[in-house]
LOPA-421145 format. One line per field, with one value per residue: residue number from 1; x negated, y, z of N, C-alpha, C, O, CB in turn. Coordinates in steps of 0.02 Angstrom, whole numbers. Each point is the difference from the previous one (the first is absolute). Glycine has a CB too. Example, Ala and Ser with C-alpha at 12.3 -4.5 7.8 and 13.67 -1.06 7.14 Angstrom:
LOPA-421145
seq = 1;2
n.c1 = -660;-77
n.c2 = -284;112
n.c3 = 390;-98
ca.c1 = 45;-42
ca.c2 = 59;59
ca.c3 = 0;3
c.c1 = -45;39
c.c2 = 60;55
c.c3 = 0;37
o.c1 = -52;-25
o.c2 = -1;55
o.c3 = 33;8
cb.c1 = 147;-34
cb.c2 = -58;-87
cb.c3 = 29;-116
end
This chain:
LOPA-421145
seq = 1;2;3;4;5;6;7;8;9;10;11;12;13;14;15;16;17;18;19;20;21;22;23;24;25;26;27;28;29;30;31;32;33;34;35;36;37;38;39;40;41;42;43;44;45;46;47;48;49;50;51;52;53;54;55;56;57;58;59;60;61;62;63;64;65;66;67;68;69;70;71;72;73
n.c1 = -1961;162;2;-116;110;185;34;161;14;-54;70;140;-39;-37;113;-175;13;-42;-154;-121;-18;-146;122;5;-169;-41;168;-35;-142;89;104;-72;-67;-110;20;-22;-95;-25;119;76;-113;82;146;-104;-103;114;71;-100;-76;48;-21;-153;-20;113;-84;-142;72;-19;-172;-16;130;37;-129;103;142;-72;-3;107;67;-124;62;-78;11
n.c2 = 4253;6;-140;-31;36;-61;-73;53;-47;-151;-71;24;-77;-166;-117;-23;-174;-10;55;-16;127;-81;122;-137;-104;132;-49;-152;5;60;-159;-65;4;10;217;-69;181;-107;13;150;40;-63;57;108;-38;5;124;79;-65;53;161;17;-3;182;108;-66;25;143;103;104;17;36;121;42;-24;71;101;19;98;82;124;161;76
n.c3 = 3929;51;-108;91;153;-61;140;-14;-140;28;146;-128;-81;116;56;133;-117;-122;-8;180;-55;48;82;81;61;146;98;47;49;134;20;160;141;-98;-85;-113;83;-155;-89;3;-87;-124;-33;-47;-61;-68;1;-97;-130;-41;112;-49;-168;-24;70;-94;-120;20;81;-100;3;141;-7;-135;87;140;-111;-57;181;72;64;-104;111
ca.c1 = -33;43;31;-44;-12;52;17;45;62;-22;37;74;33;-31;21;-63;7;12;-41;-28;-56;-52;45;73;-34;-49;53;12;-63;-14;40;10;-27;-92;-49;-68;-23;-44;35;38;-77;-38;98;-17;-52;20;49;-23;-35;-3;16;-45;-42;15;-19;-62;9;60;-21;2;64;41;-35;17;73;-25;-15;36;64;-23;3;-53;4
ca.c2 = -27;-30;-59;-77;-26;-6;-65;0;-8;-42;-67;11;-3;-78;-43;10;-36;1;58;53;67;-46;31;-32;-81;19;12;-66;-22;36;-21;-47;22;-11;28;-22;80;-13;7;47;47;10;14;67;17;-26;54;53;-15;19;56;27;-14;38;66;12;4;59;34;71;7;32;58;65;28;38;68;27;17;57;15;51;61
ca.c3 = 57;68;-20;12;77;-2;34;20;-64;-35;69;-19;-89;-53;15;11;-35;-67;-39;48;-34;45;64;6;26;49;34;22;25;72;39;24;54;6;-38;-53;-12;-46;-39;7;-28;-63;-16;-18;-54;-63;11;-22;-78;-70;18;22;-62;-37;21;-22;-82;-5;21;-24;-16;56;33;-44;0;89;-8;-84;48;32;23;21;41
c.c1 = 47;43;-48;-8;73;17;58;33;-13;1;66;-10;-34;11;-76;-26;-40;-86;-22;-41;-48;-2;41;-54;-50;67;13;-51;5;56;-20;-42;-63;-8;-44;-11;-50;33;61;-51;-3;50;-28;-36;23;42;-39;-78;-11;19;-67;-44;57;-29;-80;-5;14;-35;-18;59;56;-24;19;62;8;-21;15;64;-19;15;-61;7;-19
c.c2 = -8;-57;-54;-19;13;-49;-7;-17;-56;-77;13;-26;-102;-61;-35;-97;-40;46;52;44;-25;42;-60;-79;26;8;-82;-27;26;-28;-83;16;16;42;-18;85;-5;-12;53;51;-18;9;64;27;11;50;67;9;39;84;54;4;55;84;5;4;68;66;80;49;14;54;47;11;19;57;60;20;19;62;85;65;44
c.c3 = 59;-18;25;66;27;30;12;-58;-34;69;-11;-41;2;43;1;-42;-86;-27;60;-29;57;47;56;14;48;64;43;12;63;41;36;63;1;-78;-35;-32;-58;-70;-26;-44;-69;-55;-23;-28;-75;-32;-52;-55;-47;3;-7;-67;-63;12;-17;-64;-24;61;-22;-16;51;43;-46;9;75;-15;-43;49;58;9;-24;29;-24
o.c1 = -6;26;15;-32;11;-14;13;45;43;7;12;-29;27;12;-28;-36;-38;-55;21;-24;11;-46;-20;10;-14;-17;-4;20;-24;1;-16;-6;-25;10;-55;35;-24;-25;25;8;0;-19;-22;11;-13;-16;11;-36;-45;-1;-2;-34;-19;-24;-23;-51;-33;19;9;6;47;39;15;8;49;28;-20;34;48;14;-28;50;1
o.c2 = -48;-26;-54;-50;31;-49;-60;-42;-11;-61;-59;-52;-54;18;-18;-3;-45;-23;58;-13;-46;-8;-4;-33;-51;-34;-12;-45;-41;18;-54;57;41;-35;10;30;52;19;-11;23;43;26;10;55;41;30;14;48;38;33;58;51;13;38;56;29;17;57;52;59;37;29;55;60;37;49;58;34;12;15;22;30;54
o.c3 = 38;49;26;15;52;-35;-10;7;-43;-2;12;13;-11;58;-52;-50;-17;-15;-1;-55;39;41;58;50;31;49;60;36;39;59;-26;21;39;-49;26;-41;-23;-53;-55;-57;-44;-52;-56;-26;-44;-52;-58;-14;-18;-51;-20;-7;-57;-42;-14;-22;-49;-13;32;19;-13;38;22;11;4;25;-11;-39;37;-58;50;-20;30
cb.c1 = -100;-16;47;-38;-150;13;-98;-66;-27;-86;-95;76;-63;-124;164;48;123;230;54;28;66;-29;47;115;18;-104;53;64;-43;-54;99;37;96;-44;75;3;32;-47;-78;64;-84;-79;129;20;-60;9;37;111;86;39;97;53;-43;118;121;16;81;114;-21;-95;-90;1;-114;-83;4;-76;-41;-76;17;-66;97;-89;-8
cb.c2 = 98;139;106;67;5;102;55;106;127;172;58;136;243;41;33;122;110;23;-66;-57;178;-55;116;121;-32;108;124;34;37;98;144;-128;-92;-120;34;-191;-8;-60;-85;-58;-49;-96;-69;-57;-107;-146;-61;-26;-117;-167;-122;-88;-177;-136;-50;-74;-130;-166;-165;-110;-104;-130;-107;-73;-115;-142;-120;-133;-85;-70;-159;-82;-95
cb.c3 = -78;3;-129;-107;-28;-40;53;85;18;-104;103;19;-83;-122;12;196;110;26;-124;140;-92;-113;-153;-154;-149;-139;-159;-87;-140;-101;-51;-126;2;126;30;-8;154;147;90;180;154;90;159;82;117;90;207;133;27;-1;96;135;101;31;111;107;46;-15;2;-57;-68;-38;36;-97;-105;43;50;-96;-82;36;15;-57;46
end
């Protein structure tokens, strides 16, 4: 998951152009003078999706290995 909000290394290395991440194309949408917030927004919806539909998938599975490395007193 910290790979997937990864922006600095991937603005270096990739060539925005060519092969942008939807880090690096929301970035270039914010440049300039007039703000399209409607479109930046929904960038980000998009962005955080498949992120989000995974953790609901997998939800059990990341509450059990949380609790499986817990801590008991």
């Amino acid at each position: 998951m910290a790979t997937w909000n990864d922006f600095m290394w991937p603005l270096i290395v990739l060539d925005p152009s060519v092969t942008p991440t939807v880090q690096t194309a929301l970035s270039s949408l914010a440049s300039g003078y007039a703000l399209d917030y409607t479109l930046i927004l929904s960038g980000a919806a998009i962005g955080v999706l498949p992120l989000l539909l995974v953790f609901l998938l997998l939800s059990r599975q990341v509450v059990a290995g949380v609790m499986l490395g817990a801590v008991t007193g």
